[in-house]
Each structure stands twice: as C-alpha cells, then as structure tokens.
C-alpha positions as CSV (number, residue, x, y, z in Angstrom):
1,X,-21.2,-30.1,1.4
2,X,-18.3,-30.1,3.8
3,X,-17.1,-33.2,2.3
4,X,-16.6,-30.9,-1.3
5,X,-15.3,-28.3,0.0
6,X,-12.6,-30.4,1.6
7,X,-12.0,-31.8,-1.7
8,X,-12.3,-28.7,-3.6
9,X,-9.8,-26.5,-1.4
10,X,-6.2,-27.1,-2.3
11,X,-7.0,-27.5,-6.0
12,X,-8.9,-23.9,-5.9
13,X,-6.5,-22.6,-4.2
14,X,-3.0,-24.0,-6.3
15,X,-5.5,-23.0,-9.3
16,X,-5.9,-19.3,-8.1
17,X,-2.6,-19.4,-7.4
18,X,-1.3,-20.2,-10.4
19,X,-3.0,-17.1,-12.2
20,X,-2.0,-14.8,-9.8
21,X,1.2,-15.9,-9.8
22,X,1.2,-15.5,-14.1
23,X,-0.7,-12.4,-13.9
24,X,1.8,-11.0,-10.8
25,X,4.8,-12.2,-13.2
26,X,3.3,-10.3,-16.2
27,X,2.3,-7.0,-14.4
28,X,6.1,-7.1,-12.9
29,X,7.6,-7.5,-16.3
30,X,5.2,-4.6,-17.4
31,X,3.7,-7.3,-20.1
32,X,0.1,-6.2,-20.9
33,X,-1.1,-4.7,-18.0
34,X,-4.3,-3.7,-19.3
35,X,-4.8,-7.5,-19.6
36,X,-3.7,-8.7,-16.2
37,X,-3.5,-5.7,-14.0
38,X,-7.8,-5.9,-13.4
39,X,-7.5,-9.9,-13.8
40,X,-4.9,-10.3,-11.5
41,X,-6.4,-7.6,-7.9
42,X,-9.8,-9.3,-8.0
43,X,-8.5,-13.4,-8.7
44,X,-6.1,-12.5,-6.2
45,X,-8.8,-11.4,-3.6
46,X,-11.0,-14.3,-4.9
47,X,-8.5,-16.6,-3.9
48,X,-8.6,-15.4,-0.5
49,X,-11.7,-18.3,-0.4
50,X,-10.4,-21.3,-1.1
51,X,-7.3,-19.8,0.5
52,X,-9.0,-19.7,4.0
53,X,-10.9,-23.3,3.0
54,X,-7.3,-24.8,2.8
55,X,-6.5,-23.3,6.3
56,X,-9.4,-24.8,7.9
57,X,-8.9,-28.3,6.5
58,X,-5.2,-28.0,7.3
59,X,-5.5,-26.7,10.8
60,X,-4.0,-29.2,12.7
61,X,-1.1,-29.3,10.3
62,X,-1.0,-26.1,10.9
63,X,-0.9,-26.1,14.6
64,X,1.9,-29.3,14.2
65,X,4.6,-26.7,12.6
66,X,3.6,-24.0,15.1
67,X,4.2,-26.6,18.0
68,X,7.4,-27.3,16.8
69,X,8.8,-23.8,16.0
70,X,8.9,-24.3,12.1
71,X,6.3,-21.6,11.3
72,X,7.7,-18.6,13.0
73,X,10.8,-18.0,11.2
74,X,8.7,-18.4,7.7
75,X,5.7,-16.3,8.4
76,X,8.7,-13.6,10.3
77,X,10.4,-13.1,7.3
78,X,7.6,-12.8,5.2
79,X,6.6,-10.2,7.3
80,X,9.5,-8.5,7.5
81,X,9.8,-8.1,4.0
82,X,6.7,-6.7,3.5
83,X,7.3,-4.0,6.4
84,X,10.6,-3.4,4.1
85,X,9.0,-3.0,1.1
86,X,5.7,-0.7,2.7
87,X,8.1,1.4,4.4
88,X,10.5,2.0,1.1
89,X,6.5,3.0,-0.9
90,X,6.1,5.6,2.4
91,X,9.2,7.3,2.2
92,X,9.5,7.6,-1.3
93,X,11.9,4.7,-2.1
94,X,9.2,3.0,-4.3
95,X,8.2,3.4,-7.8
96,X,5.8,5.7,-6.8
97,X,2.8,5.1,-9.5
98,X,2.7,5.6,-13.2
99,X,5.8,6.2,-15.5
100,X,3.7,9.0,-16.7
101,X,3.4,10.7,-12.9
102,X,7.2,10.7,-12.6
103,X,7.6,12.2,-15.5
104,X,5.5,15.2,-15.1
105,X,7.1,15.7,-11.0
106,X,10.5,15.5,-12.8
107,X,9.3,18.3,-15.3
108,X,7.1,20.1,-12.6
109,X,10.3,20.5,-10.5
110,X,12.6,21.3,-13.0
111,X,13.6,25.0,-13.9
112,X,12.4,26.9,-16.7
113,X,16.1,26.5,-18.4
114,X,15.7,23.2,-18.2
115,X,12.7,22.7,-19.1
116,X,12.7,24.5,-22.5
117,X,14.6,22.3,-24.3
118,X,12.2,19.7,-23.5
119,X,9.1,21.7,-24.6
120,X,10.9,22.3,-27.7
121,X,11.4,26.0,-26.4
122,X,13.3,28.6,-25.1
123,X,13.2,29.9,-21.0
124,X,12.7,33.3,-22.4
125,X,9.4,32.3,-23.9
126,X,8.4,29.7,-20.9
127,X,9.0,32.9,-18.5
128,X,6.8,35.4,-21.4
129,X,4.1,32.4,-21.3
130,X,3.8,32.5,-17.9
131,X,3.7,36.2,-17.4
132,X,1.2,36.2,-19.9
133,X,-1.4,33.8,-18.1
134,X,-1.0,36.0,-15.2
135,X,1.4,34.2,-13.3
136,X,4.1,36.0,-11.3
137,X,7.6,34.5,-12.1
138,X,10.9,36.5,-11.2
139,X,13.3,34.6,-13.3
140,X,14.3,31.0,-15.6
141,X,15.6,29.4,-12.5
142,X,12.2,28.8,-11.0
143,X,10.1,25.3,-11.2
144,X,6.5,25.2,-12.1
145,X,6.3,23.4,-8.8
146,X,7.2,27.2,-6.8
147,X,5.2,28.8,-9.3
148,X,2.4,26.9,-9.1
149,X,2.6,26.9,-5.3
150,X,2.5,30.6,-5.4
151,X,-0.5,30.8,-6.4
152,X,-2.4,27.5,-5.2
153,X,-3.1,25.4,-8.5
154,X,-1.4,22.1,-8.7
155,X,1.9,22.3,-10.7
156,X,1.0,19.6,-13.3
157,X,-1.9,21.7,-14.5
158,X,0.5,24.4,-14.5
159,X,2.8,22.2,-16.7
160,X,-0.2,21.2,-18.8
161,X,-1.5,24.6,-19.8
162,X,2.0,25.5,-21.4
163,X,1.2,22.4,-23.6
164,X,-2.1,23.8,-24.6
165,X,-2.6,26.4,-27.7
C-alpha cells in the first residue's frame, strides 16, 4: 500500500493541479462559471490528499531547502501576498461578491434624482411611491439606504419593491 501511494502522489497531485489551475483560470476570466466555479472549490480541496501524500514522500527534500534557507523567502512571499490580498477583501478593496450585489449597493445608495432615470422614472414619482408604501421620505436627495435604515428593512428590498407592480 505505501509503496502506491508513493507512486501515486506526485502524478495526483500535478493532475489535481492541473484542473484547478484550468478551472482557477476560467473562473478568473469569468468563462462559465456555472461549469467550473462548483468543479473547481471541491477538486481543489480534493487535492489537498495527494497534496499532503506528496509532502510526506518528499519530507526530507523538504527539510534540505529549509536547512539551507531556500524555503523561507518562497513560502514568505506567498504569504505575504495572501495577507495583501485578505486584507484588501476586509476593507473593502476587493470585488466584493456578485456583479449583481454591486449593482444594487450602487443603486441602494444613490439618491432618488439619480435613481429615476435609471428606473425609467422621475424623483417626483420615486418620492410619491414611497410615501405611498408608508415610508417617511423628506425630499429626492435621500438614498433608499437612509430610508430603508429609518425604518429597519434592508435597502435592497426597499429597492426591489419599487420594481414590483
């Protein structure tokens, strides 16, 4: 058993590798994401096997580039790049999610005026709409966001019930 699993390690992993690297190349280039997006989180974690197999039967190769200092500076800038690229997500320098989701903070925390033309409207009859669902809105230079804040329901909803009969 150990003797196939020996064998079998680097050729699982480059093989793993290889489709998460297509599927990571795909989902970056937004090419069929329904495809590789669900193909390309569990492969990837699946590869975390042969992954660790190819650690253990190349320890002491391992442990050669650590004893001679050619490890750190690698695995340090890896790391560092990912701290720069989780810290960027946490403050808000990221993409942030779903086209979709940006699209309906940017209208959410936009003002009435400038919202109308979008909805194919006027801010007269954005401010009327909103007066009539009971909502308490002093001019067309509010958001949804303050409006919807006012009164505790989450803006997009807010934003969605103007798009509603």
């Amino acid at each position: 058993m150990n003797a196939l699993l020996n064998r079998l390690s680097t050729p699982l992993t480059v093989g793993f590798f290889a489709v998460s690297a297509i599927s990571g190349v795909a989902l970056f280039f937004h090419w069929a994401q329904g495809t590789f997006h669900e193909m390309h989180e569990w492969l990837s974690m699946i590869l975390l096997l042969p992954f660790m197999l190819h650690l253990w039967r190349n320890w002491r190769a391992l442990v050669a580039y650590a004893a001679r200092g050619a490890l750190y500076l690698p695995v340090g800038v890896t790391l560092l790049v990912a701290l720069l690229f989780a810290t960027s997500a946490m403050s808000g320098g990221g993409r942030g999610g779903p086209p979709s989701r940006t699209v309906v903070e940017l209208m959410t925390k936009s003002s009435l005026t400038d919202l109308a033309p979008v909805l194919k409207t006027t801010p007269e009859h954005l401010l009327a709409a909103l007066r009539q669902r009971g909502y308490r809105v002093n001019s067309t230079d509010e958001t949804l966001a303050a409006v919807a804040s006012s009164t505790g329901i989450p803006a997009p909803e807010l934003l969605f019930s103007l798009l509603s009969p």
